[in-house]
C-alpha positions in Angstrom: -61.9 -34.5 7.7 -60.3 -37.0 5.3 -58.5 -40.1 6.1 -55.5 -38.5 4.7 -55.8 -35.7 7.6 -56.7 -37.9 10.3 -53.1 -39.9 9.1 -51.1 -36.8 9.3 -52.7 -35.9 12.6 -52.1 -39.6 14.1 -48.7 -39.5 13.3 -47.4 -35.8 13.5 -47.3 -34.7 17.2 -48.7 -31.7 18.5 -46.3 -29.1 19.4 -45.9 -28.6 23.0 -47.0 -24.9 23.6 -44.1 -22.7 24.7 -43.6 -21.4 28.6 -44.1 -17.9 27.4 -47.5 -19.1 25.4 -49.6 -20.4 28.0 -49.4 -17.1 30.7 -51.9 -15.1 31.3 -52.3 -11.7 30.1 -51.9 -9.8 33.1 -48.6 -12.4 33.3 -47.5 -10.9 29.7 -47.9 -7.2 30.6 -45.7 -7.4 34.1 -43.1 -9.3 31.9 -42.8 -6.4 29.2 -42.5 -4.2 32.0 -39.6 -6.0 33.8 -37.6 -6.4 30.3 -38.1 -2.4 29.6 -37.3 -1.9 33.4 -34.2 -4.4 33.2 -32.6 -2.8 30.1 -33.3 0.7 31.6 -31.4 0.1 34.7 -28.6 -1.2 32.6 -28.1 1.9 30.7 -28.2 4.3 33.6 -25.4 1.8 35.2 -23.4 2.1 31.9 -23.5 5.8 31.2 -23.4 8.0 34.2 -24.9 11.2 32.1 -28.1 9.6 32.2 -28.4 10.4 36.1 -28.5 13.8 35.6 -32.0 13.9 34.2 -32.8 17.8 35.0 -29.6 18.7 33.5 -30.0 16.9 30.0 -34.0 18.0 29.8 -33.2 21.9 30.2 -30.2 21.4 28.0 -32.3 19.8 25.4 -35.1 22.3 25.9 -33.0 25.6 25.5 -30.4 23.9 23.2 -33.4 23.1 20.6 -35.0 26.6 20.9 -31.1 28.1 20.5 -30.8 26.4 17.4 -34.2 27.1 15.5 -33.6 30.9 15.7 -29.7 30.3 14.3 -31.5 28.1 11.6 -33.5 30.9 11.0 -30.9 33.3 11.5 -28.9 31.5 8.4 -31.7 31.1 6.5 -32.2 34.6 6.7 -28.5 35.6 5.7 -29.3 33.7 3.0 -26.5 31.1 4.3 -29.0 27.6 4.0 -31.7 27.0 1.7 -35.0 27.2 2.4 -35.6 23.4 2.5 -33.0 22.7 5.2 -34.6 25.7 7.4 -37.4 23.9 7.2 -36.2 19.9 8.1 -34.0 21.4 10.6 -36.6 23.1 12.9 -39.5 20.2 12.5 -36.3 18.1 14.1 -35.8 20.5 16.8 -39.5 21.2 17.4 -40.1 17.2 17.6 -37.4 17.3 20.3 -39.1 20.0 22.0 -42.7 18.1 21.8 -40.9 15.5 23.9 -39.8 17.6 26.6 -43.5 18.5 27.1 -44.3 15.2 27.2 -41.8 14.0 29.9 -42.1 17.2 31.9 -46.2 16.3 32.1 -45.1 13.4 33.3 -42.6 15.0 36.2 -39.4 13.5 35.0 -37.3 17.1 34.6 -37.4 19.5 37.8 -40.0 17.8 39.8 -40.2 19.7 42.8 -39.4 22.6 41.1 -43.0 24.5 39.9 -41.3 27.4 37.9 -38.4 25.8 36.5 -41.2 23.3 35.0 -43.4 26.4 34.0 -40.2 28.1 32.2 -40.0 24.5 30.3 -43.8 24.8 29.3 -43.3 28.2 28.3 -40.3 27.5 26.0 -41.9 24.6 24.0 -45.5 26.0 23.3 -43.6 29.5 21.8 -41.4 27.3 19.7 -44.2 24.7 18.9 -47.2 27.6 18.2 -49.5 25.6 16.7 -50.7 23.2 20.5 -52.7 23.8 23.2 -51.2 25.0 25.9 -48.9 22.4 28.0 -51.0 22.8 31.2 -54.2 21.8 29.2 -52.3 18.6 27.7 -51.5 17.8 30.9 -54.9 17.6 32.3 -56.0 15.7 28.9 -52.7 13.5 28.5 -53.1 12.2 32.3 -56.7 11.2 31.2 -55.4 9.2 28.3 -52.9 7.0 29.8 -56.2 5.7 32.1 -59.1 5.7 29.7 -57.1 4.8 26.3 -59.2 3.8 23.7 -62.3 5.1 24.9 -64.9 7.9 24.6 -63.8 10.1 26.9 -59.9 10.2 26.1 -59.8 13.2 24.9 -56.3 13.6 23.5 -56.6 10.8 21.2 -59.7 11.8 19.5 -58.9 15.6 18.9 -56.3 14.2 16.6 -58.7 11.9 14.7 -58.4 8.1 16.4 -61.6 6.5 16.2 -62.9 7.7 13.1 -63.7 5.7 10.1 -60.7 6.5 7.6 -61.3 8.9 4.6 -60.7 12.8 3.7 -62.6 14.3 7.0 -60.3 12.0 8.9 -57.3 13.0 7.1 -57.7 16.6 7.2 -58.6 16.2 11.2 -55.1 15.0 12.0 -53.5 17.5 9.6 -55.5 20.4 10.7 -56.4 21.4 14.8 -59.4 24.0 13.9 -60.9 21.3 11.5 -60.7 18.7 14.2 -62.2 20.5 16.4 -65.5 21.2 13.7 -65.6 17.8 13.5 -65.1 16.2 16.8 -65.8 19.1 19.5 -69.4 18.0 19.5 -69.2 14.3 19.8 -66.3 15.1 22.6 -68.9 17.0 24.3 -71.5 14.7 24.4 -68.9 11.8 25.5 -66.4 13.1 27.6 -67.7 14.6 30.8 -63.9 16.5 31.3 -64.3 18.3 28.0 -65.5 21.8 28.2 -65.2 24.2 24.6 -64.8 26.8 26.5 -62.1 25.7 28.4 -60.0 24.3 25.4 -60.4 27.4 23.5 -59.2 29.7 27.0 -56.3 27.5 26.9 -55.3 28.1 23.2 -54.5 31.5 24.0 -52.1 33.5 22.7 -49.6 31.0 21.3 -52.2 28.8 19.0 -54.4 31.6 17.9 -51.2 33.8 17.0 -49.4 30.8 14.7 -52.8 30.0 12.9 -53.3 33.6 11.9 -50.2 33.9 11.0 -50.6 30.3 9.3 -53.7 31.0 7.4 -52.4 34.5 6.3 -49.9 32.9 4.7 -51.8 30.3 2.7 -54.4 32.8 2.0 -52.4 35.2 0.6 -49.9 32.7 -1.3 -53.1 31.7 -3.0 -54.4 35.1 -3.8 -50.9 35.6 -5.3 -49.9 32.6 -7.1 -53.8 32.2 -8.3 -54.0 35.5 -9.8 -50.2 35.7 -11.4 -52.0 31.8 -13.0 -54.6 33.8 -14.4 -52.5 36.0 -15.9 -53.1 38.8 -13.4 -56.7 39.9 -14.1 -57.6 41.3 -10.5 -56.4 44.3 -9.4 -55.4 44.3 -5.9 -55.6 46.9 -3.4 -52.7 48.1 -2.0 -50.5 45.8 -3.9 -47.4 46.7 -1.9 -48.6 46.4 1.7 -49.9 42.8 0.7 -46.7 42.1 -0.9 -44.7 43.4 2.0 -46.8 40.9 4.2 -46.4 38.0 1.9 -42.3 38.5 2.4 -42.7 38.3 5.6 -45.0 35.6 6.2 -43.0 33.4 3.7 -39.9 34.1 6.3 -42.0 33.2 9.2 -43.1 29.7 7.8 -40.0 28.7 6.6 -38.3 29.0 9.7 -41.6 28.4 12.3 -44.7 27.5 10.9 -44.4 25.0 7.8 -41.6 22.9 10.3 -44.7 23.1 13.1 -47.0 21.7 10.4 -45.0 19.0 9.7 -43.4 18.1 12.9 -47.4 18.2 14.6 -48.7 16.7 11.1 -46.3 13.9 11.6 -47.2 12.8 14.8 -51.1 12.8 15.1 -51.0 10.6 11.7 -49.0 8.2 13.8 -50.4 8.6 17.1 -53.4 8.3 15.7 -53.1 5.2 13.8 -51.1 3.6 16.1 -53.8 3.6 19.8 -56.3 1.5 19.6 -60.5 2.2 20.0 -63.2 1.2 21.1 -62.5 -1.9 22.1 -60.0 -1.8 24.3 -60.0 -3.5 27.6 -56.2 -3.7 29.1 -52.7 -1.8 28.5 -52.0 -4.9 26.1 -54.3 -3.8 23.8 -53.8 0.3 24.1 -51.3 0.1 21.3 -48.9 -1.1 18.6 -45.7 -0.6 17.4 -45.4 1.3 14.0 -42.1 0.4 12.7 -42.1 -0.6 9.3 -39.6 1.4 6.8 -41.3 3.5 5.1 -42.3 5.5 8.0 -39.0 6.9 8.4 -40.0 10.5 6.8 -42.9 10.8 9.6 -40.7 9.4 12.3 -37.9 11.9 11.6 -40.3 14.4 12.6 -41.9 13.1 15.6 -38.7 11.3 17.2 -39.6 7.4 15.8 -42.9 8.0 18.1 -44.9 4.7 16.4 -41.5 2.7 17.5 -41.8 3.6 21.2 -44.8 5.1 22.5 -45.9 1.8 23.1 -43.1 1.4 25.5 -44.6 4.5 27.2 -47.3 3.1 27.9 -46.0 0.4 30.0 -43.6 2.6 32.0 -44.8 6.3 31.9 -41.6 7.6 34.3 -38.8 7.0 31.0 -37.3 10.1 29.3 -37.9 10.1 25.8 -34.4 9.3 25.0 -34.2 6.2 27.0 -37.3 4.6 25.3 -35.5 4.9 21.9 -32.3 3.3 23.7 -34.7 0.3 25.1 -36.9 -0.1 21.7 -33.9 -2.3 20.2 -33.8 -4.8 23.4 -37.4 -4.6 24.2 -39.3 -4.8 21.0 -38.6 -8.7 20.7 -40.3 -9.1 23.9 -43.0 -7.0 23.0 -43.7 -9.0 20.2 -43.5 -12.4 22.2 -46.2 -11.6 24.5 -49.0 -10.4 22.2 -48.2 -6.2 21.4 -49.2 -5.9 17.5 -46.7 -4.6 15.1 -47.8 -2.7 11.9 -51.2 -3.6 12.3 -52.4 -1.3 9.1 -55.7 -3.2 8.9 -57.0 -1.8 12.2 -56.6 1.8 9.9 -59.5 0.4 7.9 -61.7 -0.1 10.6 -61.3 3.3 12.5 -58.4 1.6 15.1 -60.9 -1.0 16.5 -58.7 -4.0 17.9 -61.1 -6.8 16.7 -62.7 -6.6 13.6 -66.6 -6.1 13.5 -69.3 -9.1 12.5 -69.2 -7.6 9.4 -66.0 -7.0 8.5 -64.9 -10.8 9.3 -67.8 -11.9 7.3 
């Protein structure tokens, strides 16, 4: 240290640490949980609609599914384009994924088994391409208490924890090549994961949308490939293929492609946005994702990097409510320690801390 330091230090006081600075963690956490509590009771005080929690889940639930089949049904009649078939059901799909969520967690029809069942039911046929709800709520329980280990189960079917790159990409994109990838490692590491019983729960919905799903793509690429070529393969039965092509074209412009990208959407940023490996407290579980240009992926998966951290403080909040909290509570968030648009934790497979190596 210079004498020109040592000056500046002798005469510039230190700055007295702030109240908010100097608490301890466990301090930190209960305070983001009384500002997300706080602003929650507020809102249920303002507007009286929010008391009727049952009533605004089922009417979300069956008002989403009414409106992807009369999207379809215009799309069909040739009233909307293709493209707006498409953005419109990945918006009510992503609505429908949170239902699933919340009603996992018991906040629509608590005590009532087959009003909850008839919920489940209604957002796996609309939403094909997921396990079945009763599965995710065995694995989505086990999340919220080992987060960011080995055995959590959700997280790591949809890619968090390994090292960035194509086989990651393509395992948050794509459930069957996640599961090549990962069922083995899940295996060995978490005791709750059985293949069989993860493939027994992906009947009928998930095997039905991805044969319909890789029908499509296979025989868009037989067709397109071989019009490319200038049509040098003779196909058999041309017109029983071509029949099938129409009709799987319909089907994943009005269910399948908006699936894809609503379930695309959100295990890039669920993935990317829990931490791994090193995680030893709810602080450090997750961040907040809210930077601009992840509007496209939020509009599918209901601005899910802004608040899923808020989730994860207070697990009984409908979906809704968090994104009415995220404004008020986010500042708070940010005062006592939760990350926002940590992208460098992307680069070392969603570790909190970086390795020896990579601060070296």
């Amino acid at each position: 240290m210079n004498t020109l330091t040592i000056a500046k230090n002798e005469i510039l006081p230190k700055r007295k640490p702030k109240k908010w600075e100097t608490l301890e963690l466990r301090e930190k956490n209960i305070k983001i949980m009384r500002w997300i509590r706080f602003r929650d009771r507020n809102l249920r005080k303002k507007f009286s609609i929010l008391k009727h929690q049952d009533f605004l889940g089922a009417s979300i639930t069956f008002g989403s599914a009414a409106m992807m089949i009369f999207t379809a049904g215009l799309y069909v009649a040739n009233v909307i384009p293709a493209w707006t078939a498409i953005v419109a059901n990945a918006i009510f799909a992503s609505l429908l994924h949170e239902i699933e969520h919340d009603t996992i967690h018991n906040l629509y029809f608590k005590d009532n088994e087959r009003m909850q069942n008839l919920l489940f039911w209604t957002v796996w046929i609309f939403r094909g391409n997921t396990i079945s709800p009763w599965y995710r709520r065995m694995i989505h329980t086990l999340h919220h208490k080992v987060s960011g280990n080995k055995d959590d189960i959700e997280e790591r079917l949809i890619g968090n924890g390994m090292k960035a790159g194509w086989f990651r990409f393509f395992a948050m994109i794509d459930g069957n090549i996640s599961a090549i990838l990962n069922f083995r490692k899940l295996v060995r590491d978490a005791p709750k994961f059985k293949r069989k019983e993860i493939v027994r729960e992906s009947w009928p919905w998930l095997v039905v949308y991805y044969t319909l799903w890789y029908n499509f793509l296979g025989l868009n690429l037989l067709h397109f490939g071989n019009q490319f070529l200038g049509s040098p393969f003779s196909l058999p039965f041309p017109e029983l293929l071509e029949s099938a092509r129409s009709f799987l074209n319909v089907a994943a412009v009005v269910y399948m492609i908006p699936n894809w990208i609503r379930q695309s959407s959100i295990q890039i940023v669920s993935s990317n946005m829990h931490y791994y490996g090193d995680v030893k407290n709810i602080n450090q579980q997750t961040q907040v994702l809210n930077v601009w240009f992840l509007a496209p992926l939020h509009l599918f998966c209901f601005n899910f990097g802004s608040t899923h951290g808020i989730h994860h403080f207070v697990v009984n909040q409908p979906f809704y409510l968090r994104q009415m909290v995220a404004p008020f509570v986010h500042p708070a968030m940010k005062r006592y320690g939760i990350r926002f648009n940590d992208f460098e934790s992307m680069l070392r497979a969603n570790r909190y801390y970086p390795t020896e190596s990579q601060v070296a």
